[in-house]
C-alpha positions as CSV (number, residue, x, y, z in Angstrom):
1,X,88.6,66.0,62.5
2,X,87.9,69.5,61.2
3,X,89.9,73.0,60.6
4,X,91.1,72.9,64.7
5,X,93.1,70.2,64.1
6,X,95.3,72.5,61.9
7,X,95.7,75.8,64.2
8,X,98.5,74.5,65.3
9,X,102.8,75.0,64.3
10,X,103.3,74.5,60.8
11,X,105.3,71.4,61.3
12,X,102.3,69.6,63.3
13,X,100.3,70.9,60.6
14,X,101.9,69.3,58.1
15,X,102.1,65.5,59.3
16,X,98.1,66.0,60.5
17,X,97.6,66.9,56.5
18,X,99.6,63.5,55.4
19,X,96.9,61.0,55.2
20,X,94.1,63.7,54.1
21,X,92.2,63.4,51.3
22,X,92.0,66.7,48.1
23,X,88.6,66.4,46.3
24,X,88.3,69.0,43.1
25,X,85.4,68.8,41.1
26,X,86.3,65.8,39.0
27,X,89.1,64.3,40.9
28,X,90.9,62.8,44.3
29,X,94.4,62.4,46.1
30,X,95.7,61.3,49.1
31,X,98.3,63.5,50.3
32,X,101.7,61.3,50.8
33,X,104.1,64.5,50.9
34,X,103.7,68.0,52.5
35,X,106.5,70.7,53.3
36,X,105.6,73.2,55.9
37,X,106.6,76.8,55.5
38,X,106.3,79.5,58.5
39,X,106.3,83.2,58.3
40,X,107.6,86.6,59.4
41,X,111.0,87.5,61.2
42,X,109.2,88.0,64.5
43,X,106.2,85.5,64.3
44,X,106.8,82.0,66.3
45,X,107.8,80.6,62.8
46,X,110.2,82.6,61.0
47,X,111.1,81.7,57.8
48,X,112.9,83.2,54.8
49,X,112.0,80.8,52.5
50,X,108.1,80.9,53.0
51,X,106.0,83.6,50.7
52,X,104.9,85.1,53.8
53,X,108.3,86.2,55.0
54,X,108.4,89.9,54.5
55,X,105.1,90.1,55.7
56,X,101.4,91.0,54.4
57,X,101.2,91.6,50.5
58,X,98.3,90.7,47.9
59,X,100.5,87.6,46.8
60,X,100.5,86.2,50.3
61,X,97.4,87.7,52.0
62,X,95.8,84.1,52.5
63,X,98.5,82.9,54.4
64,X,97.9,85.0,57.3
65,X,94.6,83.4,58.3
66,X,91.9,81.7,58.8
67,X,93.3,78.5,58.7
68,X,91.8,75.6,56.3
69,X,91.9,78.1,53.2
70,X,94.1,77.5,50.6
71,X,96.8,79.3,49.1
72,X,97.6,78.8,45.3
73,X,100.5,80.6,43.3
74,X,102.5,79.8,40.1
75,X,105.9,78.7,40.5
76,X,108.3,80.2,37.9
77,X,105.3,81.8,36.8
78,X,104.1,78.8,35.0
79,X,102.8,75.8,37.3
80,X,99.8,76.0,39.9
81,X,100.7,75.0,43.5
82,X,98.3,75.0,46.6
83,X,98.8,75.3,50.0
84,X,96.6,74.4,53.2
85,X,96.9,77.9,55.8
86,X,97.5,76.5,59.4
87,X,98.1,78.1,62.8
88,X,96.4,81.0,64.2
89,X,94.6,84.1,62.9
90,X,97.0,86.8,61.5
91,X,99.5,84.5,62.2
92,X,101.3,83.3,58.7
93,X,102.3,79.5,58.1
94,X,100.8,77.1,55.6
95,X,101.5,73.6,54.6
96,X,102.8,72.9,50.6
97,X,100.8,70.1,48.8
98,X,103.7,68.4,47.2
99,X,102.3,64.5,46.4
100,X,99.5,62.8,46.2
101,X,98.1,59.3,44.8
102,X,94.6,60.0,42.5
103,X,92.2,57.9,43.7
104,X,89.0,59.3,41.8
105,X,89.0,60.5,38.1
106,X,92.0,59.2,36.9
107,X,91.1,59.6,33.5
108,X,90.2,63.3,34.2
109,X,93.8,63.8,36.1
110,X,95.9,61.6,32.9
111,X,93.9,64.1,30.1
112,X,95.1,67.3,32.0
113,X,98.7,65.2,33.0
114,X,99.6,63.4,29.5
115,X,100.9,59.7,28.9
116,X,102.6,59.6,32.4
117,X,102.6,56.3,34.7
118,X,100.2,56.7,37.3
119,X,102.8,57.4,40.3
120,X,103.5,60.1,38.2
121,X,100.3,61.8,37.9
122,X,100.5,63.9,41.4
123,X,103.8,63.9,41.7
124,X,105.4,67.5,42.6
125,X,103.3,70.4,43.6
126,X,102.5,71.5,40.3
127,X,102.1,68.1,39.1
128,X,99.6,67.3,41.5
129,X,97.5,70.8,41.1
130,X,97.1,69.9,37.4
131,X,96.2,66.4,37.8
132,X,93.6,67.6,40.0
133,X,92.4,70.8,38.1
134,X,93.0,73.1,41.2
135,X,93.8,77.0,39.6
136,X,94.7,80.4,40.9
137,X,91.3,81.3,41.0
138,X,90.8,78.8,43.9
139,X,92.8,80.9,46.1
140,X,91.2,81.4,49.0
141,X,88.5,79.1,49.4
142,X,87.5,77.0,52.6
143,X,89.0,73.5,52.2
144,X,86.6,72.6,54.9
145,X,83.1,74.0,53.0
146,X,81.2,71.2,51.7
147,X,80.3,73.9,48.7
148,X,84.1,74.7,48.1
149,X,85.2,73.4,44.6
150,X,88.4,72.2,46.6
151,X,87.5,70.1,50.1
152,X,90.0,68.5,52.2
153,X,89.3,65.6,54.5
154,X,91.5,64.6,56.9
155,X,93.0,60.6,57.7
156,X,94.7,59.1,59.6
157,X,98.2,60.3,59.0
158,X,100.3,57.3,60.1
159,X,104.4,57.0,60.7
160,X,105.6,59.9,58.6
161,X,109.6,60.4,57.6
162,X,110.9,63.8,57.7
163,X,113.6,65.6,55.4
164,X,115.0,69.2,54.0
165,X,112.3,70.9,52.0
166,X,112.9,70.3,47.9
167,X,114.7,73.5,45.9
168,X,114.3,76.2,48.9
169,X,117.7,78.8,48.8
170,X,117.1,80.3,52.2
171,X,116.2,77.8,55.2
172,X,117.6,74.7,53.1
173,X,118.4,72.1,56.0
174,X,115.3,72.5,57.8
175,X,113.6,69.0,58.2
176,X,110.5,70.9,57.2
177,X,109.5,68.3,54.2
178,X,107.3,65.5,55.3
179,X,106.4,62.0,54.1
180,X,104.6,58.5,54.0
181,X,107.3,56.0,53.2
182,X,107.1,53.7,50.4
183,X,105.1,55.5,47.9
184,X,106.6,56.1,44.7
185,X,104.6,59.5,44.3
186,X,106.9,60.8,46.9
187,X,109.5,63.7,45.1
188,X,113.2,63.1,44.6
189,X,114.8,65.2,46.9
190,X,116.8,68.2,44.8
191,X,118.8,70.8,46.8
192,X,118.6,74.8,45.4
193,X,121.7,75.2,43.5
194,X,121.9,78.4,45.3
195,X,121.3,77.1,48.8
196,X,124.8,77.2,51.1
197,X,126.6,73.8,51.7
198,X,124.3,71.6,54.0
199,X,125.2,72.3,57.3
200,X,125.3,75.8,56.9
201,X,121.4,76.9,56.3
202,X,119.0,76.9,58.8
């Protein structure tokens, strides 16, 4: 199980990274929830509401390749979030972190969270990033180098349920959101206010 088992669609991707364990320098997760996001108009994945969508910048340039890097960016500005490239070389797609259950240095992941309950801790993207300690300056970095202060170690992924991706505007009814049932980790599902009526987004 190594960085081939991700160049792949973003969707297969995704359900290979449920089941895979995040180890940061003082902490662990298992991933329970992924969302898998494609890339430019005439790629094999197009997707408006991935980063990667207008092509090449110095925001998004991880997400063209190699796979097994990861991505981080703030949301809203404010909150970490981390993403695992897939697919091809100069090909953009990456799968979204979005839950996870700590499993090693709890007490590290509830002094960065706060007094939340324990399915809380890695809850949400941004959620789980802090818990974890992962920061903007881990853009980049092999997931799949022993050395790297982020590693990644894939499981067995198991039976996986599939959904619309949480708060996207553009692409909203895509099943692109990805789960292991029964863990309370997993994130409410919350449509964008300024998505169209479901049904009408692809």
């Amino acid at each position: 199980m190594s960085v081939e088992d991700l160049i792949t669609d973003p969707q297969a991707a995704a359900r290979r990274l449920l089941g895979a364990t995040v180890f940061t320098r003082d902490a662990a997760a298992v991933i329970v929830e992924v969302e898998a996001y494609g890339g430019v108009p005439d790629g094999p994945w197009p997707d408006p509401a991935a980063h990667s969508f207008r092509g090449p910048n110095a925001r998004n340039d991880v997400m063209f390749g190699p796979a097994g890097r990861l991505y981080t960016y703030r949301s809203h500005g404010i909150h970490v979030c981390a993403n695992v490239v897939c697919g091809p070389d100069d090909t953009a797609a990456a799968v979204l972190l979005r839950a996870g259950v700590i499993t090693d240095g709890i007490a590290a992941a509830r002094r960065r969270r706060g007094d939340v309950a324990d399915r809380a801790l890695g809850r949400g993207p941004g959620n789980l990033c802090s818990a974890l300690g992962i920061a903007m300056s881990d853009n980049g970095v092999d997931v799949f180098d022993a050395a790297s202060p982020v590693r990644l170690e894939l499981g067995d992924p198991g039976d996986s349920v599939s959904g619309p991706r949480v708060g996207v505007s553009k692409a909203a009814d895509r099943p692109w959101r990805f789960w292991l049932a029964d863990h309370p980790e997993v994130s409410a599902y919350r449509r964008s206010p300024r998505a169209p009526a479901t049904g009408l987004s692809d």
